[in-house]
N, C-alpha and C positions, 0 to 999 in steps of 0.2 A: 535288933529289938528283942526284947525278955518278953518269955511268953505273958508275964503280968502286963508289959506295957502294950502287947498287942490286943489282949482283952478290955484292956480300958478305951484303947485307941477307938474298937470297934461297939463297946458301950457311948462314947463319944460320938459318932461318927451321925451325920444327917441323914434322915431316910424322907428322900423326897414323894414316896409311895404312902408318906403316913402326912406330908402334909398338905399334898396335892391330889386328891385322890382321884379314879379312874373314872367316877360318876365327872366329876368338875373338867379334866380333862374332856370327856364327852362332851358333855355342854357345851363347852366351846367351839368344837368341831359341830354340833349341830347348831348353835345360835349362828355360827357365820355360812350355813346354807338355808337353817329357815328367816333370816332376819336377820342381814347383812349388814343394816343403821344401826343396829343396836351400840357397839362402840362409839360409832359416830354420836347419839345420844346422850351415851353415857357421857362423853368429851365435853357436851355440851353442859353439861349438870354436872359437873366434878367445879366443889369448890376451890376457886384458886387462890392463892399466896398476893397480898396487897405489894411487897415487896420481894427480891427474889432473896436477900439474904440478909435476916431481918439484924443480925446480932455482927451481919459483914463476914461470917463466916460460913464455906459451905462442906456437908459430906455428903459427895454423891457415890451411884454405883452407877457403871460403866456396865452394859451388855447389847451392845453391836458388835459383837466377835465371828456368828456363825455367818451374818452377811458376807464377811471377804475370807469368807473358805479358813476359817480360825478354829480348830474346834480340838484340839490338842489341849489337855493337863497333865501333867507330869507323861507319864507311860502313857497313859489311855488317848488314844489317836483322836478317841469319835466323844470323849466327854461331853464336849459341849455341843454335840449334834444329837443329843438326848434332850428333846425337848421340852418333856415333862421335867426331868431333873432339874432342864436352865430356869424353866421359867418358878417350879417353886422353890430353889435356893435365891431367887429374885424376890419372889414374894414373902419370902421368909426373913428378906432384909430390911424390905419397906415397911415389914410389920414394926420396927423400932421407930419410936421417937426422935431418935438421936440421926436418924437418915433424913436427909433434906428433900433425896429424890431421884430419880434415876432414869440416864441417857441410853436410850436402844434406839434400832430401827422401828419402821412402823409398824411391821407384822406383829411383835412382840411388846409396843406399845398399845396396838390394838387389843390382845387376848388382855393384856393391864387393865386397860379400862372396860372390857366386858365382867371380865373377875370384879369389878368396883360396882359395873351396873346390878349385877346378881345381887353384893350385898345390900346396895342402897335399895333395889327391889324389895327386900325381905325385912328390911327395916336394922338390918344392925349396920354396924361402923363403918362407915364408906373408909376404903384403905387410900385411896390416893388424893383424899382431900387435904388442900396445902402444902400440899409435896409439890416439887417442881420435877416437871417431866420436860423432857430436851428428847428433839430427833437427831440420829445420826444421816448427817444428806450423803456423802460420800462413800460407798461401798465398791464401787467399780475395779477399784487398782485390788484386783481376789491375788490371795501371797502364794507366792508363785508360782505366777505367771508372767507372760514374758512382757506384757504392757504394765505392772505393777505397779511404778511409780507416776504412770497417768491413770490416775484416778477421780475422774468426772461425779457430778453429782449423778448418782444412780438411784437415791432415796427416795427421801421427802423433802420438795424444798421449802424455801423460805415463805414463801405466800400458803402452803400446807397447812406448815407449824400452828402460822397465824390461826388460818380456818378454824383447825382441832384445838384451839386454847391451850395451846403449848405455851412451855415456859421460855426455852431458846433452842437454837440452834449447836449443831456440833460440826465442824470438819477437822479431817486426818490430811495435814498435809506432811509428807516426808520427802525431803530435799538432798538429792546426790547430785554434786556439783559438776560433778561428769553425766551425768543422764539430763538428756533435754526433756524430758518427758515430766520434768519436777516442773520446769516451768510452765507446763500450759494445765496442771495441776493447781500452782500459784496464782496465774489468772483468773482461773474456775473457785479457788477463795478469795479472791477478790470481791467476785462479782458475788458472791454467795454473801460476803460481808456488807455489801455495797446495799443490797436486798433487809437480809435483815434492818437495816439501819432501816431503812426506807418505812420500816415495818414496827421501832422501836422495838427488837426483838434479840437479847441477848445472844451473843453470839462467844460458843467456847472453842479456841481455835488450837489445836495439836500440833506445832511443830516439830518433828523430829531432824535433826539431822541424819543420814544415815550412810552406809557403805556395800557395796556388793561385795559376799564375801561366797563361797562353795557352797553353804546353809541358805544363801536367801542372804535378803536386805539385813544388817544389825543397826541397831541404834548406835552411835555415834556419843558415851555418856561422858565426854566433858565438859567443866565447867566456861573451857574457850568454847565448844562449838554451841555451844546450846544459849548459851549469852548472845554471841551474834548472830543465829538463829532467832532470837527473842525478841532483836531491835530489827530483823527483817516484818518478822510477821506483826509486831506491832505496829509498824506501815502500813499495813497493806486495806485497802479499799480507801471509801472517804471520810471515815470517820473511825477513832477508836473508842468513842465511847460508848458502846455496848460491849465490849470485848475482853473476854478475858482468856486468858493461855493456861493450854494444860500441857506441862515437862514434867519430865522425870528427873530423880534423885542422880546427885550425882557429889563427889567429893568436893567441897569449895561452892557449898549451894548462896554464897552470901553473894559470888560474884555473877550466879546468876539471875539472883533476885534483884541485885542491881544494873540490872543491863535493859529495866523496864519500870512505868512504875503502878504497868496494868497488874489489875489481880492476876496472882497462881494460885494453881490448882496442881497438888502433885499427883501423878497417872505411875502405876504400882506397876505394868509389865506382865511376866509370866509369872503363875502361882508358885510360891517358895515353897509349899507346902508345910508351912512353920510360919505361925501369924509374929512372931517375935520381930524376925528383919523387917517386913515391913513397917509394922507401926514404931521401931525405933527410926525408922527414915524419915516416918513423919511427923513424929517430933522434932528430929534435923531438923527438917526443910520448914516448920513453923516457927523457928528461932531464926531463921536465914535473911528476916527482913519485914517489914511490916506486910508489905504487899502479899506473902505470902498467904493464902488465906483458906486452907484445909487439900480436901483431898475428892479427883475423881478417878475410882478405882473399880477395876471389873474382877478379875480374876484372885487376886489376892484376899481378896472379901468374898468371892461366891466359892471359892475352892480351897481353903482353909487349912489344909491336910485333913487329918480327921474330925475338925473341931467344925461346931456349929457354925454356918456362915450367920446367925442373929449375933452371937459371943464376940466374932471376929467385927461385926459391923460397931456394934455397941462401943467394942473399944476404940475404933477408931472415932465414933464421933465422942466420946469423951474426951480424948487429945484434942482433938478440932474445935469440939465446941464448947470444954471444959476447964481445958490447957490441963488436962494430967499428964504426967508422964509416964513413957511407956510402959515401965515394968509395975504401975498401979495397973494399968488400964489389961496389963495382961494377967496379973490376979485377979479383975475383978470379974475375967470373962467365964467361973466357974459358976458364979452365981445366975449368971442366964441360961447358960448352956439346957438344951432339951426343953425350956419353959413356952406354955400358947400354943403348944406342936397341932391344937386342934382349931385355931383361930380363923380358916375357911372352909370349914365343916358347912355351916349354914350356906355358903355359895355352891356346894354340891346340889342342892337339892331345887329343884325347879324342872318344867318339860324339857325334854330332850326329843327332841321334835325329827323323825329322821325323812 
């Protein structure tokens, strides 16, 4: 890289210290010891969505990573064990329009809607109103370790979600057809499936194929496994309809869109650190089949390489929600880039109660 292009890179680059700032991060740490309901509250008074995907199509962001011991981007081991950084590259994605909404655990769903209660408190723009928020219930199978692929509901379950006016549910199941430990994994989405229904409560279900290799589990990306993969998991529990699937990209995506004819949801993997590969995938995988129908993505959109995670979400709901093609939706992301960097200023300010 030319010293010009390291200077821009670092002109570019997101500073989560200017959009999350140190008073706000307080706050939260002291609302959840003096006033523990307060999220609970706020859950309760966050407007919701009449439908979950008004136009049939959705772009979510994906951050339930640090639950199962995930906190690797690129070089940097402990990225996403940086708290402050995950949660406002999170908040700085759901500041767009073009974001539907966004799947975490509960920890991280909770400081969401305290950040929501402050602002609806002070009188400006509640952030997570009509957004769809989804829990991650599965976090137990932590990567590696030696029970990995039994992966229990360790979260929030299905009767939780309900409580909190959640939008749906999420499970990760990953299936080695030599590890019996996928199967009682399988059961536990079953019944987690079985529950949501029970509950009318959309349910987005991850199957991976996968393999033991020296690194840990890899995904398994072809368009054979992930097709038969596709017609397992659209089995499972008693009913599919609340259900939709999140796979990944893979060469021949026509034949894995027709191996179902639940909605997808294509799930991006490890940050490229180049928004280009990605959102040209997801253009693929929306051309792949009707059923196909946008994107839920963690790391590719909150880790950008240098580039704003607002810029990189923007484009991506432009494709999803706009049907552009890639390389508009990647010129168009100069025009956001850096723009609202002061958009929860006002959630800073209120007691900090210690």
């Amino acid at each position: 890289m030319t010293f010009v292009a390291r200077e821009i890179a670092m002109i570019n680059m997101f500073q989560s210290a200017e959009f999350l700032s140190d008073a706000l991060l307080a706050r939260l740490t002291a609302t959840r010891v003096s006033d523990p309901d307060f999220s609970w509250r706020a859950a309760q008074a966050r407007v919701r969505r009449t439908h979950l995907a008004p136009d049939g199509k959705l772009n979510l962001l994906a951050a339930d990573h640090p639950a199962r011991n995930v906190t690797r981007v690129g070089d940097d081991a402990l990225a996403m064990a940086d708290r402050r950084d995950y949660l406002a590259r999170i908040l700085r994605v759901l500041s767009s329009a073009r974001v539907d909404g966004v799947m975490a655990t509960m920890d991280v769903l909770e400081d969401l809607l305290s950040i929501d209660g402050f602002l609806r408190a002070s009188g400006a723009v509640a952030l997570l109103d009509e957004k769809v928020l989804i829990a991650s219930l599965n976090r137990g199978g932590l990567a590696g370790s030696s029970w990995e692929l039994d992966d229990p509901l360790t979260g929030a379950t299905p009767e939780a979600c309900h409580a909190w006016h959640l939008d749906g549910a999420k499970i990760l199941l990953r299936v080695d057809e030599k590890d019996p430990a996928s199967l009682k994994t399988m059961l536990a989405s079953a019944r987690a499936v079985n529950q949501c229904n029970a509950l009318h409560l959309p349910m987005f279900l991850e199957p991976l194929p996968v393999t033991k290799t020296d690194k840990g589990y890899t995904v398994i990306k072809t368009s054979e496994a992930l097709a038969r993969l596709a017609g397992v998991a659209s089995a499972l529990g008693d009913s599919s309809r609340y259900l939709w699937l999140k796979l990944p990209y893979c060469e021949d995506y026509q034949r894995v869109a027709r191996s179902t004819t639940l909605p997808i949801l294509l799930l991006g993997g490890e940050s490229a650190g180049d928004p280009a590969p990605f959102l040209r995938q997801l253009e693929s995988a929306l051309r792949a089949g009707p059923n196909v129908r946008g994107a839920l993505v963690g790391r590719n959109v909150l880790y950008p390489g240098a580039e704003d995670p607002l810029a990189m979400a923007e484009a991506a709901g432009r494709i999803v929600h706009e049907g552009w093609p890639a390389d508009r939706a990647l010129a168009s992301m100069a025009q956001v880039r850096g723009a609202g960097m002061d958009r929860l200023r006002v959630a800073s300010k209120g007691s900090a109660a210690r």
